[in-house]
C-alpha positions, 0 to 999 in steps of 0.5 A, spaced: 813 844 398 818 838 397 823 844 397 821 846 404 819 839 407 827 837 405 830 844 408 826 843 415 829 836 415 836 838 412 835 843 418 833 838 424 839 833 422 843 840 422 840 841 429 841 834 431 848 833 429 850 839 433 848 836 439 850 830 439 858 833 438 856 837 444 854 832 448 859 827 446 865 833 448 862 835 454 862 827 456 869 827 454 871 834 457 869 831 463 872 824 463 879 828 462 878 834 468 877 827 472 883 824 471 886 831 472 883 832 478 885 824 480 877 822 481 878 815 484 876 810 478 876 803 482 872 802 488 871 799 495 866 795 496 864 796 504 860 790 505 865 785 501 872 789 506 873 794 509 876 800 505 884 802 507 889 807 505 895 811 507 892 819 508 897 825 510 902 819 513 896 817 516 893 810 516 885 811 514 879 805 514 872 805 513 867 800 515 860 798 515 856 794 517 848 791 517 846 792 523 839 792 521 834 787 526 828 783 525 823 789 527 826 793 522 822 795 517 829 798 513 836 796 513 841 799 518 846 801 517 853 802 521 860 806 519 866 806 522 871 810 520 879 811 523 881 817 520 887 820 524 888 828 522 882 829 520 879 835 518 874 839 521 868 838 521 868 831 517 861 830 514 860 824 511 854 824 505 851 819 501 850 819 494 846 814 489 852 811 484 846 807 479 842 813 480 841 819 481 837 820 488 839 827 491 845 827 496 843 826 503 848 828 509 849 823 514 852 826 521 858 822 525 860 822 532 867 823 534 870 819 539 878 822 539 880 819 531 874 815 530 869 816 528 862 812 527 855 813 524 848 809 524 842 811 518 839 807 514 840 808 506 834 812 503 829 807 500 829 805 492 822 805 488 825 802 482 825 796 487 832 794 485 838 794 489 841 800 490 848 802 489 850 808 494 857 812 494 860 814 501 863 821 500 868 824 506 868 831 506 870 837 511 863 840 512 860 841 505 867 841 500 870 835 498 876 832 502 882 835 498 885 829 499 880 823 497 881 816 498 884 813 492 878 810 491 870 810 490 867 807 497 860 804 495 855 800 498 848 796 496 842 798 499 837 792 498 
């Protein structure tokens, strides 16, 4: 009976070991294929400046601001993007940074270059301040050419 007990522990630990090696592979598969693929690491924070760089010899900027008034029951939003040449359509999605919540679509008006959005930022109910990332994209596909870094927010 020992016997037995020592082999099914000798085979969970066998079992647990894999695992773990593959959960850290993949970690560090991932890590390198977004270095390959130039996945920004350092971010911009858009309540803090407004987020510039220089796109297909094109200067592009991204703002926010809290428009959000004392009737409201939740903070809104206002982005403000200048992206000369951009692809068409250009869709913005916000993405939970801290937390995964879903991806949520949020629809820009055009005017010539420039774009603008109001929404408010889906509520948290873990109570803490929630951080988003703002990713542009053509229609549903990721801009080829990204913003040399991530665009985030922090929704209270």
């Amino acid at each position: 009976m020992i016997r037995g007990i020592r082999a099914s522990g000798l085979k969970i630990g066998l079992i647990v070991g894999v695992i773990a090696v593959a959960v850290l592979a993949l970690r560090w598969l991932d890590g390198s294929n977004s270095e390959k693929t130039g996945q920004q690491t350092s971010t911009c924070n858009l309540q803090q400046s407004d987020c510039d760089w220089q796109q297909q010899g094109q200067s592009w900027r991204v703002s926010l601001s809290d428009i959000t008034t004392n009737n409201d029951t939740e903070n809104n939003y206002r982005l403000d993007i200048v992206a000369p040449g951009a692809p068409q359509p250009l869709l913005v999605v916000l993405r939970g940074e801290s937390m995964y919540m879903g991806e949520y679509p949020v629809p820009l008006v055009r005017e010539g270059n420039d774009y603008y959005a109001e929404f408010s930022a889906p509520f948290c109910t873990t109570g803490d301040a929630m951080i988003w990332r703002v990713d542009l994209q053509k229609g549903m596909t990721p801009l080829g050419d990204q913003p040399p870094f991530r665009l985030v927010f922090q929704a209270d």
